[in-house]
Structures are given as C-alpha cells and as structure tokens.
C-alpha positions in Angstrom: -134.3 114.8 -14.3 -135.0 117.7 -16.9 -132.2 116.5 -19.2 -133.7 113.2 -19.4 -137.0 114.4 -19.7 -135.4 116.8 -22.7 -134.3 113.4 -24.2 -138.0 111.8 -23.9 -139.5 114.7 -25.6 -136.9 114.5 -28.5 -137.8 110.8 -28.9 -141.6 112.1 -29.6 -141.0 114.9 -31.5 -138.6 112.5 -34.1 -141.6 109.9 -34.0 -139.2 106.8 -32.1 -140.6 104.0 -31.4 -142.9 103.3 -28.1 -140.4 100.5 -26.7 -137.1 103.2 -26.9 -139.5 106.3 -25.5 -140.5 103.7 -22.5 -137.3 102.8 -21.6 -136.4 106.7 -21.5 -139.5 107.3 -19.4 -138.1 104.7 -16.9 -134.8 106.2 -16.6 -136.8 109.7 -15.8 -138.9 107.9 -13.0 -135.4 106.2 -11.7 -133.9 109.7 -11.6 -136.6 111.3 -9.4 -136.6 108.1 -7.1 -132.3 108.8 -6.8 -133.3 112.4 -6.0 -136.0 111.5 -3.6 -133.4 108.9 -1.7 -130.7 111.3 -2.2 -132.9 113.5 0.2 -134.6 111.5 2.4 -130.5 110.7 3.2 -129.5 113.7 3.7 -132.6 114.3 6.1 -131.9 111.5 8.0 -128.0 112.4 8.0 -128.5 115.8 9.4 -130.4 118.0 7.5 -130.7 118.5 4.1 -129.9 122.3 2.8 -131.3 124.2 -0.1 -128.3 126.7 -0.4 -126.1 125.6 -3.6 -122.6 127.1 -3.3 -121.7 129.4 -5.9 -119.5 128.3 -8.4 -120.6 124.8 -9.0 -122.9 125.9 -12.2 -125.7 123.5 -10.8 -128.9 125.2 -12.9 -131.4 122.2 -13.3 -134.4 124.6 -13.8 -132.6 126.2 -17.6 -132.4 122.5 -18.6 -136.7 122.2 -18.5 -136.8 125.0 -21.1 -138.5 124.2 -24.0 -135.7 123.1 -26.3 -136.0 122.1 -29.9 -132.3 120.2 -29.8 -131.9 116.7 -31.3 -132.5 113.4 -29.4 -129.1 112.4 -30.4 -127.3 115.3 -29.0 -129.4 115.2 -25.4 -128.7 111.2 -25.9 -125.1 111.5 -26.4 -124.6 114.3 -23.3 -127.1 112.2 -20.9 -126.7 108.6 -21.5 -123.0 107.8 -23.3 -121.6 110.6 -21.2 -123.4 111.6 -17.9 -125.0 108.5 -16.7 -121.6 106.0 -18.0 -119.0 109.0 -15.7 -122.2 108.8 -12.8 -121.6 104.9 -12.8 -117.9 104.6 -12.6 -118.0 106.9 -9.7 -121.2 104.9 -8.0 -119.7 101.6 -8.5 -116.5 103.1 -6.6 -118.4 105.1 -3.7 -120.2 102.3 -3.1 -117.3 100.2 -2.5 -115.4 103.1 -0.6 -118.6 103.3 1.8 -119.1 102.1 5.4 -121.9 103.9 6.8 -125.3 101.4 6.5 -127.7 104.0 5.1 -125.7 105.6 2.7 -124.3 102.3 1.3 -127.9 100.7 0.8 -128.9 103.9 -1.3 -125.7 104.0 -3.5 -126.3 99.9 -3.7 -130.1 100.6 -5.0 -128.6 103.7 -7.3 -125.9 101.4 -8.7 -127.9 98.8 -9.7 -130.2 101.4 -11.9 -127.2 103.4 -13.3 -126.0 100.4 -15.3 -129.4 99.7 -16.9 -129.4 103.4 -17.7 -126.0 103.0 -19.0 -126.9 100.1 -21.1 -130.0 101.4 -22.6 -127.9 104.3 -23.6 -125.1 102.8 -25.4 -127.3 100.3 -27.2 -129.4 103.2 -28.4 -126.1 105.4 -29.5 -125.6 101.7 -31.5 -128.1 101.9 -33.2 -128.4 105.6 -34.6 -124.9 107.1 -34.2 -123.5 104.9 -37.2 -126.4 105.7 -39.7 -126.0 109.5 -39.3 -123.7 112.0 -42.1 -120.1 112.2 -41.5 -120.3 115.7 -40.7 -122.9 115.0 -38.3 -120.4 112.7 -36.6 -117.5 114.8 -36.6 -119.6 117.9 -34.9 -120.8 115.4 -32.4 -117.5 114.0 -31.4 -116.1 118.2 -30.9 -119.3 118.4 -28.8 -118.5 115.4 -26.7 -114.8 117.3 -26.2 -116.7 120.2 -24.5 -119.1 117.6 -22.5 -115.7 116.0 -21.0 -114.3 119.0 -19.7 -118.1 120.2 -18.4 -118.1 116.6 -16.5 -114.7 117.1 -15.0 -115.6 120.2 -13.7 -119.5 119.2 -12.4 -118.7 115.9 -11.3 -115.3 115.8 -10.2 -112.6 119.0 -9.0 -110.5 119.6 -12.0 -110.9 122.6 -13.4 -112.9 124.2 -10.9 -111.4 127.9 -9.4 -108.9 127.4 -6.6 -111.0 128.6 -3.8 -113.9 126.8 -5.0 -111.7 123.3 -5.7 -110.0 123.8 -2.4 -113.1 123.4 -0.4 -114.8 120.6 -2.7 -111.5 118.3 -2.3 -111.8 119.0 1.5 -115.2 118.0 1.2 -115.0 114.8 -0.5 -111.7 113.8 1.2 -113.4 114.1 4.6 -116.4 112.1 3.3 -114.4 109.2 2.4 -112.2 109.2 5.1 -115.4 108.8 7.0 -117.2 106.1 5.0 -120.2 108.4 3.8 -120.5 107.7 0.1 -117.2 109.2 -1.1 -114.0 108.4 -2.4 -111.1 110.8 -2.7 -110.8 113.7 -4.6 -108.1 112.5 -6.8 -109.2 109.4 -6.8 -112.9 110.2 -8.6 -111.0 112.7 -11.0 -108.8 109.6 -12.1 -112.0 107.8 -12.3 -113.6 110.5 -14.8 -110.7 110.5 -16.5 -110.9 106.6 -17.4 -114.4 106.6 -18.0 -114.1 109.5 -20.4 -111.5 107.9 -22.1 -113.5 105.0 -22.5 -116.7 106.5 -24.0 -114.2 108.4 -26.5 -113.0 105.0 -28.2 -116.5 103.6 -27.6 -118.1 106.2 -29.8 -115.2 106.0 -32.1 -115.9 102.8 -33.0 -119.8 104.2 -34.0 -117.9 106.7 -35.8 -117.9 110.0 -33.5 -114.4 110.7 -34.3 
C-alpha cells in the first residue's frame, strides 16, 4: 500500500498525465481492499495476529516516508517486479487451494493482480526505452538487488536457516491442507521463472 502510494506521488511530482496517475490510484484502492480481505480471512479462519516474526524484514511504515525517488524506480520495484512475482504465485495458490473462503479471496485478488500487472508493463513500455543508457544500465543492477529482495520476502531462499526452516514448514503445511498455499519449493521455482521473465522483458526496453 505505501509503495504504491510512493509511485502515485512520483507521477504528480513529474507532472504525468491524469489517465496514468488514475490507474495508479486504483491499484492503491485494490491494495487496501486485498489487505482488508486478507484480514477479514484470517479473522474468520482463527484469529488474525499482529505479532510479525523477526527476521522477515516486513517494515511497511519506512516505505510512507516522504521520499523524493523517481517514479520509474518505485515503478520498476512495484509494478514490473512485485506485483508480476505476486501474480505468478496467486495464479498458482489459487489453483493449489481447496478451502471455499480462501479460494474466493485469492480468485477476487487474482483477477486484480493481472490488471495491475498489465498497467505496469505497459507503462515501463512506454518510458523505460526513452530514458539515457546509463539510466538503463543502473536500473537493470537495481532490478538484480530487487530479485534477490523478492526471493527472500516472498519466497524461502535466502532466508537464515532457523528462520527458512519454520517458513517451509509453514507453507508446506498450508498447501497440504488446501489454505491458499503451494509448496515451498514449489513458489521458489515459481519466483525464479517469473524473475527470469521480467529480466528478458525489460531487456527488450533496454534495462540490460
């Protein structure tokens, strides 16, 4: 939720056009609505709990600082990397899933994930290409470091060995009980292939 709202602000402050800063709006408001379900869930599920276990680097409030960063690189980290790694593993929970409430709020989160992911790419199409070589070339060593942060935050690898050991548990158990996982392995292979893919996707804009 901040990080997209970092990217709306970033559209305003570099004077974009009202159609590209309401389309970023909309992906904000979907974001709170996943959130919102996302709890509402776990309510229903058995309690939702506050506590974040250490380790997992999950800091949402440092990302609604006041940042004067570039629209492209928010875009870049948020739409051709987060929201295009959150949609391969969506699409693939939500097969994986067997338990009614949980599959109709992956089903609902799905369906807004690949507009977001759309929007996103078609924007990186239309300013990654114009900017300097040298603007490219830092961007594509910055999407390097935004792989391994995305292998780490949304999947196991890299993550300490007591830390990984209890997140594989924890996602192995969920989808051997139908509640909106897949496999440990199996997501990391997932990020892996989706990463893959947004590297020769922004290669062909030139982030190379």
């Amino acid at each position: 939720m901040p990080a997209v709202s970092q990217v709306v602000l970033a559209l305003v402050r570099e004077g974009a056009g009202l159609t590209t800063i309401a389309a970023y709006t909309t992906i904000a408001q979907d974001e709170v609505r996943h959130a919102e379900l996302s709890h509402a869930l776990a309510e229903r599920l058995g309690g939702y709990d506050d506590d974040v276990p250490d380790g997992l680097d999950y800091a949402p409030r440092s990302l609604a600082n006041p940042s004067d960063v570039s629209f492209v690189v928010w875009a870049l980290a948020n739409g051709c990397f987060s929201e295009t790694v959150s949609l391969a593993l969506i699409r693939a929970r939500h097969a994986a899933t067997t338990q009614p409430l949980v599959r109709a709020v992956l089903a609902e989160t799905v369906k807004d994930e690949a507009l977001h992911v759309r929007i996103a790419w078609q924007t990186a199409g239309e300013v990654l290409p114009n900017l300097a070589r040298a603007e490219r070339k830092e961007l594509a060593g910055y999407g390097d470091e935004l792989a391994e942060m995305l292998r780490r935050t949304f999947g196991t690898a890299g993550l300490p060995p007591k830390l990984r050991r209890r997140e594989v548990t924890l996602r192995d158990d969920a989808a051997t009980a139908g509640l909106g996982s897949v496999t440990a392995a199996h997501e990391n292979a997932l990020i892996d292939e989706a990463l893959h893919d947004i590297k020769g996707r922004l290669a062909a804009l030139g982030v190379k």
